[in-house]
C-alpha positions as CSV (number, residue, x, y, z in Angstrom):
1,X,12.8,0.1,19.4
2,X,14.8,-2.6,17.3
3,X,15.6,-1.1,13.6
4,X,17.1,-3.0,11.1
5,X,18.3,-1.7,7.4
6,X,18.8,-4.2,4.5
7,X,19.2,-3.8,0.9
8,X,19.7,-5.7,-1.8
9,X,20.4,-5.3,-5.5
10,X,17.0,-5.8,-7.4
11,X,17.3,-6.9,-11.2
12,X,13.3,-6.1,-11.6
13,X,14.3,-2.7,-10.4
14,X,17.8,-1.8,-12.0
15,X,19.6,-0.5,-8.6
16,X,19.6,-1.6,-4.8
17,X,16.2,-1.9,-3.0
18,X,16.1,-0.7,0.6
19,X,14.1,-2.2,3.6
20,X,13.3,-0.6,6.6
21,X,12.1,-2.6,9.6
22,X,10.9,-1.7,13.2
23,X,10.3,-4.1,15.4
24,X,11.1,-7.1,17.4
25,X,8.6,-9.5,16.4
26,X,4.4,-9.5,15.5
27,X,2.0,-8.9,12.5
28,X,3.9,-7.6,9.4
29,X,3.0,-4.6,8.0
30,X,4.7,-3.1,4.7
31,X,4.4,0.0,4.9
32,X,4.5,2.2,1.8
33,X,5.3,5.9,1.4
34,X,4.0,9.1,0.0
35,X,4.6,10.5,-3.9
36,X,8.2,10.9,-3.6
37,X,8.9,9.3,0.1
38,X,11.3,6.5,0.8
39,X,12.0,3.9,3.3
40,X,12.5,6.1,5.9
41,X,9.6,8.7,5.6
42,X,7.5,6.9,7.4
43,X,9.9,7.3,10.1
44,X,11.1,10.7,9.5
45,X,6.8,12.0,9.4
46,X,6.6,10.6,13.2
47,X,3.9,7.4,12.2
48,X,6.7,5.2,13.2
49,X,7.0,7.4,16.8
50,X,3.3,7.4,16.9
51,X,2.8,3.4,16.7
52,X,6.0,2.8,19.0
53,X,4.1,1.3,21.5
54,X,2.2,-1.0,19.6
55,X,5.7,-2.1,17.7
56,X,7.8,-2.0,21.3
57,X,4.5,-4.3,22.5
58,X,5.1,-6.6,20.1
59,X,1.6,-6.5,18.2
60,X,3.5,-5.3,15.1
61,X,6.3,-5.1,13.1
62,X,6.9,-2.6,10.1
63,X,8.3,-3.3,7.1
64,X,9.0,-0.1,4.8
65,X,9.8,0.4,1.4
66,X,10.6,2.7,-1.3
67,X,8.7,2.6,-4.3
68,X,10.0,3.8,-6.9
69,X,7.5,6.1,-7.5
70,X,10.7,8.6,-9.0
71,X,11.7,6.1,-11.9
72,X,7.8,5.4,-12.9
73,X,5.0,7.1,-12.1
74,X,6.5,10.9,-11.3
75,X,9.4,10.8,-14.1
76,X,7.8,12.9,-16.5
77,X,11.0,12.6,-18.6
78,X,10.2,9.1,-19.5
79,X,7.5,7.8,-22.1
80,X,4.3,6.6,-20.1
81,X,4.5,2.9,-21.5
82,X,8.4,3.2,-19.7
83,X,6.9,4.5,-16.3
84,X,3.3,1.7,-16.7
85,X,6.5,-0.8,-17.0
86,X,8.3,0.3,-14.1
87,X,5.0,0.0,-11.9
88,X,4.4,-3.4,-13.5
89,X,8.5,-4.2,-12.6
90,X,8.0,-3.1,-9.0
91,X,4.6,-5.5,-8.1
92,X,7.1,-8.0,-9.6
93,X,9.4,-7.0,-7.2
94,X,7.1,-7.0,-4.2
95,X,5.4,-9.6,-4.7
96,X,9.0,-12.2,-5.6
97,X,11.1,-10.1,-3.5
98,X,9.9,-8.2,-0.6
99,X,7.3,-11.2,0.8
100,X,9.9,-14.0,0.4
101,X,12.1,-11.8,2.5
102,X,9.4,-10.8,5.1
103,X,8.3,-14.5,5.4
104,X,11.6,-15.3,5.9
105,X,12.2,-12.5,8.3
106,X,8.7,-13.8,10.8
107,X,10.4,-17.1,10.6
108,X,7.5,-17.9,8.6
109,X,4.7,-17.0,5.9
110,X,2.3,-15.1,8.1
111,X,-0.6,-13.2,6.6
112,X,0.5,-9.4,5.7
113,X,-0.9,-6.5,6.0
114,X,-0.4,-3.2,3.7
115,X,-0.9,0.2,4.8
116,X,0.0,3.7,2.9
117,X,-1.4,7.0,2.9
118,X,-1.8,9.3,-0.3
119,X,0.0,7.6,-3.1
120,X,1.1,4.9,-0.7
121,X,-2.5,4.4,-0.4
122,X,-2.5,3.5,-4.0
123,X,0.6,1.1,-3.5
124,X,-1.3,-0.9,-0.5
125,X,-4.4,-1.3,-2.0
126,X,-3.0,-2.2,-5.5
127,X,-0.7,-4.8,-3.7
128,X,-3.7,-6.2,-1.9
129,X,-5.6,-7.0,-5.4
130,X,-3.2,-8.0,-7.3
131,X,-2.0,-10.4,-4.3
132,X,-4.7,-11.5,-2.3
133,X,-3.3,-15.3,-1.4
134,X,-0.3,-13.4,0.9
135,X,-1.6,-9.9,1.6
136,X,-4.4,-10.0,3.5
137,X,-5.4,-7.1,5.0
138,X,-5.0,-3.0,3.7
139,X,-4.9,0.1,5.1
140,X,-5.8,2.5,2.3
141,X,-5.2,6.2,4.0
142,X,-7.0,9.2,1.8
143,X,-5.9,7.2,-1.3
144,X,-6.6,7.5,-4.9
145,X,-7.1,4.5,-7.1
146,X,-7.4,5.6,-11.2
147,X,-4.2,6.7,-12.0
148,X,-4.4,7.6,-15.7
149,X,-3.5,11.0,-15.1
150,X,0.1,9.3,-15.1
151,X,0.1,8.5,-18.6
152,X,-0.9,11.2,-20.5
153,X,-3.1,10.4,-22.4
154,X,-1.6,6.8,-23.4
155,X,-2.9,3.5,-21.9
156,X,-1.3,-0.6,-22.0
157,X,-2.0,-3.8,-20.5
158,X,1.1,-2.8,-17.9
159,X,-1.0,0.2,-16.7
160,X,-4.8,-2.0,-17.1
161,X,-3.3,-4.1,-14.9
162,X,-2.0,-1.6,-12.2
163,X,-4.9,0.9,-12.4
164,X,-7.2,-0.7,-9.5
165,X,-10.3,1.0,-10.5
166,X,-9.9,-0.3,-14.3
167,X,-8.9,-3.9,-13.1
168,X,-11.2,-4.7,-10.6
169,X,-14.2,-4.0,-12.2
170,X,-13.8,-7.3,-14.7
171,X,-12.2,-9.6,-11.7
172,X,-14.0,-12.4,-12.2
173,X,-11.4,-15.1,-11.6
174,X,-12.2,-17.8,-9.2
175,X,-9.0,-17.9,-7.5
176,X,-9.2,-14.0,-6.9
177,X,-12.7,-14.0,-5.6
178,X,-12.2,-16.9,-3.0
179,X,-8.9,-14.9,-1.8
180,X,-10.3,-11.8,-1.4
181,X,-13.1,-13.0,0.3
182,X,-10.6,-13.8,3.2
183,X,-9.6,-10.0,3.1
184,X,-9.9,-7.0,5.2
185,X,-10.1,-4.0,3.0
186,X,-10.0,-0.9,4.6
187,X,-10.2,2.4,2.7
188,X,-10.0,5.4,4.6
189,X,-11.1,9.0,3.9
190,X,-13.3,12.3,5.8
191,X,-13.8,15.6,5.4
192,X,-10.9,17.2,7.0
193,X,-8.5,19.8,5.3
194,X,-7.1,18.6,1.9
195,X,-9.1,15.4,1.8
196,X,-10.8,14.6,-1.3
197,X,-12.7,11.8,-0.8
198,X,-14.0,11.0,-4.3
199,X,-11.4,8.7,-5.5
200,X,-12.1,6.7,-1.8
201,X,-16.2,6.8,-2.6
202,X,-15.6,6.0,-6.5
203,X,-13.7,3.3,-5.9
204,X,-15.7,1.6,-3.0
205,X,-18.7,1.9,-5.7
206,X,-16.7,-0.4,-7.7
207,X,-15.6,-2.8,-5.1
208,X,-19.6,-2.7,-4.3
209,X,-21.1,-3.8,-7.7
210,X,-18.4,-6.6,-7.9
211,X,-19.7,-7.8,-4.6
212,X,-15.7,-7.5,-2.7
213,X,-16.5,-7.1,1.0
214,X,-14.6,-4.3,2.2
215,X,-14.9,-1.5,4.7
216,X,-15.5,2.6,3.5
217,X,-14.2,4.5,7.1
218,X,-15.2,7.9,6.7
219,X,-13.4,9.3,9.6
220,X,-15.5,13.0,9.2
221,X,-13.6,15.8,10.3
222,X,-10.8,13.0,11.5
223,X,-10.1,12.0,8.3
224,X,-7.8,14.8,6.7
225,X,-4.9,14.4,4.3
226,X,-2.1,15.1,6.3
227,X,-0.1,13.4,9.0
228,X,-1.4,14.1,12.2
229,X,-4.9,12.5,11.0
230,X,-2.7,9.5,9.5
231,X,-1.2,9.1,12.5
232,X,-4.2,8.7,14.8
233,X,-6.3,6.5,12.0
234,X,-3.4,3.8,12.3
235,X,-2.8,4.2,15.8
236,X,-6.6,3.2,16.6
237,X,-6.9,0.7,13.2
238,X,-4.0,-1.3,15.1
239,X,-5.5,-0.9,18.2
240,X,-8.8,-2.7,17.2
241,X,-7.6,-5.1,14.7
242,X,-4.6,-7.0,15.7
């Protein structure tokens, strides 16, 4: 498989900003990690092994990235307007930083696709909303989408605008609705161990009343929150869809 490893120093974030990429050519995918994860946990966890034959096939390419999650939603040291801030810094730097580079990186601005599981699944479908004109399919895995548990107790537009489930429910924007009209939103969940598929149901209730097409994939005893079920969701969601 070809890997490739660049970085580069990231004024929105304060420090360098590493990209992982797998892949010789084919539909983009960022890929986000887990709570604390990095660029290479999706590698390290075995999703990357798991999907090598799509990605050796050419069907897709990965592109993943860490988050940040450390310096904004998990540093409890900080104040919660400091850590809604950092969230707000790194959409900035996804959306100015990371597409430009994977547009550049296709040899072109092809549609892209975001997929994370857990807290990743927050990141993919968060990314989707907020940028529905480049990013136009997600892969929400066992995800959670109201993340005021985060700020303790404290609330600002930084967060408003980064808490899905808040957001969403007064998108009424034109330009929005026709973009995610285009969009393939998948959010994943079952009944398998550790799943709790509440946030998954509470938040397709909202997409629901705002009339936002999307697709709820209860996966049953498939869908559990761990790994191996992550790991055989995405195997057959790129087997049917690209």
């Amino acid at each position: 498989m070809h890997v490739e490893q660049h970085r580069w120093f990231s004024h929105r974030m304060g420090r360098e900003m590493p990209v992982r990429v797998y892949g010789h050519y084919g539909a983009p995918i960022l890929g986000f990690p887990t709570s604390g994860g990095d660029e290479r946990e999706l590698e390290g966890q075995g999703l990357i092994g798991a999907l090598a034959h799509h990605i050796d096939a050419g069907k897709v390419k990965f592109y993943c990235i860490d988050t940040g999650n450390n310096q904004s939603w998990y540093d409890k040291q900080a104040h919660p307007r400091h850590r809604s801030y950092v969230q707000a810094m790194f959409d900035a730097y996804v959306a100015s930083e990371v597409v430009p580079f994977i547009h550049d990186h296709c040899k072109g601005a092809q549609p892209i696709t975001t997929m994370g599981a857990s807290f990743g699944a927050y990141h993919a479908a968060n990314t989707l909303f907020k940028h529905p004109d480049v990013v136009k399919r997600c892969l929400a895995l066992s995800g959670v989408y109201d993340i005021r548990k985060f700020m303790d107790g404290d609330y600002d537009d930084n967060f408003y605008f980064n808490n899905p489930i808040d957001y969403v429910q007064n998108l009424d924007d034109g330009w929005f609705r026709q973009h995610l009209a285009s969009c393939d939103i998948r959010l994943a969940t079952g009944t398998g161990p550790w799943e709790d598929s509440g946030p998954t149901y509470r938040f397709s209730e909202v997409l629901k009343q705002k009339g936002i097409n999307h697709s709820l994939d209860d996966w049953g005893p498939d869908g559990g929150h761990d790994w191996p079920y992550w790991k055989r969701m995405m195997d057959l969601y790129i087997q049917r869809l690209f």
